[in-house]
C-alpha positions as CSV (number, residue, x, y, z in Angstrom):
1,X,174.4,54.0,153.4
2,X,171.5,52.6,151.0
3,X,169.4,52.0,153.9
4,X,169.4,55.3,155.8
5,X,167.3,57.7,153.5
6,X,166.9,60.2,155.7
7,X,170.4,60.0,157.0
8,X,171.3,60.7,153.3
9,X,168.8,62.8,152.1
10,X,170.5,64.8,155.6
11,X,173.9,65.0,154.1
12,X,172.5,66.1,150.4
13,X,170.8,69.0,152.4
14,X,173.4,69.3,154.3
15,X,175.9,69.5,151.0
16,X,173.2,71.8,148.8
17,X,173.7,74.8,151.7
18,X,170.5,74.2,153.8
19,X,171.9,74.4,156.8
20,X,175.9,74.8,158.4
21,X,175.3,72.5,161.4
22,X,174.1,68.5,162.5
23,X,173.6,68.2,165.9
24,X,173.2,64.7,166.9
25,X,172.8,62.9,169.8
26,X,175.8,60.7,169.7
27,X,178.6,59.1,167.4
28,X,176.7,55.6,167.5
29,X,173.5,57.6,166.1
30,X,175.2,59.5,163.1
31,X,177.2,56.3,162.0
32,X,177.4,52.9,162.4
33,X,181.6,52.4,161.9
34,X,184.3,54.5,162.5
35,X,185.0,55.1,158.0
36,X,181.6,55.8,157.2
37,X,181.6,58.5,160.5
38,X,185.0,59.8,159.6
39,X,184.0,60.2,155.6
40,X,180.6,62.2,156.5
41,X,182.5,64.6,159.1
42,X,185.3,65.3,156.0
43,X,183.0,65.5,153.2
44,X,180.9,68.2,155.6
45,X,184.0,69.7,156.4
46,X,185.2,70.3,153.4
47,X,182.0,72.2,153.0
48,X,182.2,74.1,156.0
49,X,179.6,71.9,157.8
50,X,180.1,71.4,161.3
51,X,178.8,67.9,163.4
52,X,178.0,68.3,167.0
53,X,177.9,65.1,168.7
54,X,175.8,65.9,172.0
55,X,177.2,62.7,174.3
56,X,180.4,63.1,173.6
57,X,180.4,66.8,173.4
58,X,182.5,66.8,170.4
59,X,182.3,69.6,167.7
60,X,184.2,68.9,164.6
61,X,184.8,72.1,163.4
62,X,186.5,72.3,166.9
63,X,190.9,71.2,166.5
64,X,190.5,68.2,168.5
65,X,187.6,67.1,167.3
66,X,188.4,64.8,164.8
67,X,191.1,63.0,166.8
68,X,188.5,62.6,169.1
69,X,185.6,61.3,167.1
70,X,188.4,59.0,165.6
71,X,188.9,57.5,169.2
72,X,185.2,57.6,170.2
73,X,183.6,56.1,166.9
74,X,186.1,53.4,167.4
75,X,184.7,52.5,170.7
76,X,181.3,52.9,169.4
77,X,181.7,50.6,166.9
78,X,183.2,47.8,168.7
79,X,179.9,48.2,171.1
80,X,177.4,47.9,168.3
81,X,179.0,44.8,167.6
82,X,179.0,43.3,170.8
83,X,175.3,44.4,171.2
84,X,175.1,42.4,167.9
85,X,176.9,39.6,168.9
86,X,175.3,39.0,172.2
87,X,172.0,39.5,170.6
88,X,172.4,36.6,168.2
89,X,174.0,34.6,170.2
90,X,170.6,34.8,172.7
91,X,168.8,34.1,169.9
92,X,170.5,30.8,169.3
93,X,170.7,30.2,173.2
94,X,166.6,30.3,172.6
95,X,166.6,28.2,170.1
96,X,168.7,25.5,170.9
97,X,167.0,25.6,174.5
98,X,163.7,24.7,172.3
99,X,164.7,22.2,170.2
100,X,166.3,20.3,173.5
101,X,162.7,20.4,174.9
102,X,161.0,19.9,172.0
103,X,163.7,16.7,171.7
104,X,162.8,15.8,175.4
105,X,159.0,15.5,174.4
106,X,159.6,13.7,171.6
107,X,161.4,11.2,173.7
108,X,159.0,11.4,176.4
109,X,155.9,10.6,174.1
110,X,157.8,7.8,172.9
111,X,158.6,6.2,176.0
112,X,154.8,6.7,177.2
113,X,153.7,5.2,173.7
114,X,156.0,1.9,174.7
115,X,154.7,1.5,178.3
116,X,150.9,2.2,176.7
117,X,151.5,-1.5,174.5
């Protein structure tokens, strides 16, 4: 996760002994796809780091918990790309929208430019 310094600079903390819990406010906050959640929560694990995931009210020190965060990340991950995919395809929608109009006035211009002669 090159991008997310903090989120890393979190887990070297985390994995140098500064702390022994994250609490976060969800699964879609702490990763963005179910491997990279799943490797974090094993690597802090290992380490006798725990992950509290507020929404979901999933602790992974807890039994269950990683079943759990399996299903849940799963589901998060599928939303963040729907949110993705229904975002650019708006932004297309926009765009196509404008070069129709922008097509229309072009057309329009021309046709006034004809009756003008």
């Amino acid at each position: 996760m090159s991008c997310r310094a903090e989120f890393n600079r979190m887990i070297e903390d985390a994995m140098a002994g500064q702390f022994d819990m994250i609490i976060t406010k969800s699964i879609s906050r702490f990763a963005r796809n179910t491997l990279d959640c799943l490797k974090y929560v094993r690597m802090l694990k290992e380490k006798g780091i725990g992950v509290y995931f507020e929404k979901e009210n999933i602790d992974t020190m807890d039994s269950k918990g990683e079943v759990l965060l399996t299903i849940l990340s799963s589901l998060a991950q599928d939303e963040s790309c729907s949110i993705s995919e229904n975002s650019r395809w708006g932004i297309v929608r926009r765009i196509l929208k404008n070069i129709l109009k922008v097509k229309v006035q072009i057309k329009l211009q021309q046709v006034l430019q004809k009756m003008a002669y």
